[in-house]
C-alpha positions, 0 to 999 in steps of 0.5 A: 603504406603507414597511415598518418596518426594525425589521420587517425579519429580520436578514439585511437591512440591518446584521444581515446584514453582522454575520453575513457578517463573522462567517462570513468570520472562520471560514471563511478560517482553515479554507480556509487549514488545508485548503489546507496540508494538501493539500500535506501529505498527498504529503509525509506518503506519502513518508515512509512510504514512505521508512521502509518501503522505505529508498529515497530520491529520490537513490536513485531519481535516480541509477537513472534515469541509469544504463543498466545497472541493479541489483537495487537500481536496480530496486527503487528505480524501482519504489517511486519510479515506480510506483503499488502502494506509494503505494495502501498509504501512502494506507491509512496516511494514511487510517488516521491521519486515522480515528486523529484523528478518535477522539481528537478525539471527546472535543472539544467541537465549536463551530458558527455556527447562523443562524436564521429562525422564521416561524409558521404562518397566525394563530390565535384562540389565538396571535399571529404572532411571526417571530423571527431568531437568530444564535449560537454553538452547542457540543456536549461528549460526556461519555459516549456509551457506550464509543465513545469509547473503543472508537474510539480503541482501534481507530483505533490499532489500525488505523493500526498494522495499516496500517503493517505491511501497507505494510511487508509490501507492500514486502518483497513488491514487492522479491520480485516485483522480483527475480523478474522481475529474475533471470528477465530475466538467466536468458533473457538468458544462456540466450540468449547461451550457445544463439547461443555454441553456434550459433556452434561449430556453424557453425564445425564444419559448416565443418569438416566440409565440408572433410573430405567434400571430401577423403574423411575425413567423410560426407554424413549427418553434415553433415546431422545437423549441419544438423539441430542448427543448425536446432533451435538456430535455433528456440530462439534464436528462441524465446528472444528472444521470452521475453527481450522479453517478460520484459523488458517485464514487469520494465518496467512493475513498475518503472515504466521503458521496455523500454530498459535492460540489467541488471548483476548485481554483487550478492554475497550474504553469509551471513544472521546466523541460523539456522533456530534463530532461526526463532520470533523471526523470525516473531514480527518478521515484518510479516504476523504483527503486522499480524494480531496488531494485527488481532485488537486491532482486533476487541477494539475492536469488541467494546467498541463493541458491549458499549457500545450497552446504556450510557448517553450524557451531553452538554453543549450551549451556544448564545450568541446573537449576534443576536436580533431578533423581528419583531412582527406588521403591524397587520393581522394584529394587528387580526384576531386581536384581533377573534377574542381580544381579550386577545392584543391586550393580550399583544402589547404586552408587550415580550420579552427574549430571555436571551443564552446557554443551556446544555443537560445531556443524557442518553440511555439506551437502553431497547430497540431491538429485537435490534440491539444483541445482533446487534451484540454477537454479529457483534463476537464473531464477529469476534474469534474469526476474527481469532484464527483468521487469527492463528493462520493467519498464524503457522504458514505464517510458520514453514514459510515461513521454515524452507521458503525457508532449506532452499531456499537452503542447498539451492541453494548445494550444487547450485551447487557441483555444477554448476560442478565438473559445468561444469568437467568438462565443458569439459576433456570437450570439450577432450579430445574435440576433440583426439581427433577431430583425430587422428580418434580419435572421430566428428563425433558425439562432438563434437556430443554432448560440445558439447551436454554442455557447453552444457547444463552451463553453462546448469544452472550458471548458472540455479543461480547465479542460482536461488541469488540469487533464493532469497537474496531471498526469505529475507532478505524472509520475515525482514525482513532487507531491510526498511527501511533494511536494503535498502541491504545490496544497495546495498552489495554491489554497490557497496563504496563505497555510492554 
């Protein structure tokens, strides 16, 4: 028997290839979008990053083909090649995808809906009508309570929040940058000045040699002598485990191979405050204002809370681009009309379907238990602890940046110390060593006076460095390094800049 076309859903013959055009119309222009935007997104991270680091790729580029690398070398390879600060500029982009998601909620939101309604079994009451539809449908919230307003408000607020933590990441990679960039170069000239002092040692055990052979020194001191050598040895040894291990930690921080040495041509200059400038510094400090923008995000959540107890208004539409009703088979027909014969007569009237509708709605919550007061109570709760974390963040800025000032201006007084400490030590050994020429002293004062001065030039130069690496860390806990303003460290190892 052949089926009547008119009979057939809209899915088949022309119908169904009107409605496959229609889907492709729609669905090319968003692949297209979503495309674009996924070569975006890398792009979008390396300007974040770029703006809380001040870190470029010739930056990065002139790092890799250096053999002796900075300061600023390191910290460029470290922004550049590893993963720690990407993760924070994804929670940034993340962040500002939420903030558009909020703005967008006052968007109406446009669908293609298809449709095929095929009743139950007939019944005496009712004839069997199938009915297929394609439309248009939009939806406008008008007022869904305070979520709108709520969403933007927080969304803001957390795309700020992220932000400064991202900037606060980055002041913080720069401090553990330089830890471990000072700690290689403070076992590293630990390391040259012990195999310094080996070398005199060997050089005086062959010294005393000579005068136990002629008569003018003992046995015991050359024993004494070996004694020192052999501890020395040890540390060496020791030292170079240190230095490898340190230097594979700074390795992998800044994303390189162990195989590189370091140049320390940083000259620091004075910071342009003072511990009087201590409460504007905090109040710029990255920590405080992501805390102070956290505690703007929890005012939101109230908001949205408080909101739930208010009403919701909409705005629905649907054009119907197709419409077809499938008539019940003659069969089905004859049955019910042999149970009611007036559908029969129903039946044959012919329904015209209206080709759009629009819908007004309005929702108002009349109870829901204790979730919304539950909601509101959690919210308040949030708030307060927000507050609290503020407070927090604040007070140990201060001590930070007062503790790591008087650090700093503590540490440039015992470098002064240790180097007039090394500079009389070496005219110490100087005269010793003239002393003992004329056999005025023993090969024991020699020993002493040695050791005296290999111990002031290790304490002047961990002071030296110590110096530095406290200069690092208030110029982090001030921002003084933060952004562009890293480029000071370019500068001061390199007058010219490049």
């Amino acid at each position: 028997m052949r089926q009547d076309k008119k009979n057939q859903p809209f899915f088949s013959l022309n119908a169904d290839r009107k409605i496959y055009v229609y889907i492709f119309i729609l669905i090319m222009p968003i692949m297209f979008f979503l495309a674009a935007n996924i070569f975006a997104i890398d792009e979008d991270v390396k300007k974040l990053l770029r703006k809380a680091t001040g870190i470029t790729d010739v930056d990065v580029n002139s790092a890799l083909n250096k053999k002796d690398i900075t300061l600023f070398d390191a910290y460029a390879l470290a922004v550049q090649k590893t993963e720690r600060l990407a993760i924070e500029g994804e929670n940034s982009i993340q962040a500002e995808e939420r903030k558009l998601q909020a703005i967008e909620t006052f968007l109406p939101t446009l669908s293609l809906r298809g449709a095929y309604a095929a009743y139950p079994k007939p019944s005496s009451k009712y004839l069997l009508q199938n009915r297929s539809t394609a439309s248009f449908n939009a939806r406008l919230p008008i007022i869904t309570g305070l979520n709108q307003i709520s969403q933007i408000k927080s969304s803001w607020s957390d795309r700020r929040v992220k932000e400064y933590q991202l900037h606060n990441n980055a002041g913080l990679l720069l401090s553990d940058v330089g830890t471990a960039f000072y700690n290689v170069l403070l076992i590293q000239r630990d390391l040259a000045n012990n195999e310094r002092l080996l070398n005199l040692y060997y050089q005086t055990i062959a010294e005393l040699k000579r005068r136990v052979n002629i008569g003018r020194s003992r046995q015991s001191e050359i024993l004494r002598t070996n004694a020192q050598i052999y501890t020395l040895q040890a540390q060496i040894k020791s030292l170079r485990t240190n230095h490898e291990h340190a230097k594979l930690v700074l390795a992998t921080l800044i994303g390189a191979t162990a195989d590189f040495s370091l140049a320390d041509a940083i000259i620091f200059r004075e910071p342009a405050y003072s511990m009087a400038d201590t409460a504007k510094l905090v109040d710029g400090r990255w920590d405080v204002r992501a805390a102070r923008e956290q505690v703007e995000y929890a005012q939101a959540g109230v908001l949205s809370a408080y909101g739930k107890h208010l009403p919701s208004l909409y705005l629905e539409g649907s054009y119907y681009l197709l419409q077809q009703t499938i008539r019940t088979p003659n069969w089905q027909r004859a049955l019910q009309a042999s149970a009611s014969p007036s559908s029969l007569l129903s039946s044959s009237s012919s329904y015209k379907y209206p080709s759009f509708n629009i819908t007004l709605g309005a929702e108002f919550p009349i109870f829901g238990g204790d979730v919304t007061f539950a909601k509101v109570r959690e919210a308040n709760s949030v708030k307060r602890q927000s507050d609290l974390n503020l407070s927090q963040t604040i007070r140990q800025a201060r001590q930070n940046i007062i503790d790591l000032f008087q650090t700093w201006e503590s540490s440039k007084i015992e470098l002064e110390a240790y180097r007039k400490a090394l500079a009389s030590a070496e005219e110490n050994y100087r005269v010793v060593m003239g002393e003992y020429r004329l056999n005025l002293v023993t090969i024991l004062d020699v020993l002493t006076t040695l050791t005296s001065l290999q111990g002031a030039r290790d304490d002047s130069q961990r002071a030296e460095l110590q110096m530095k690496l406290n200069r690092i860390s208030l110029g982090v806990a001030s921002n003084e390094f933060s952004g562009d303003k890293i480029r000071m460290l370019k500068t001061s190892a390199d007058p010219t800049g490049r």
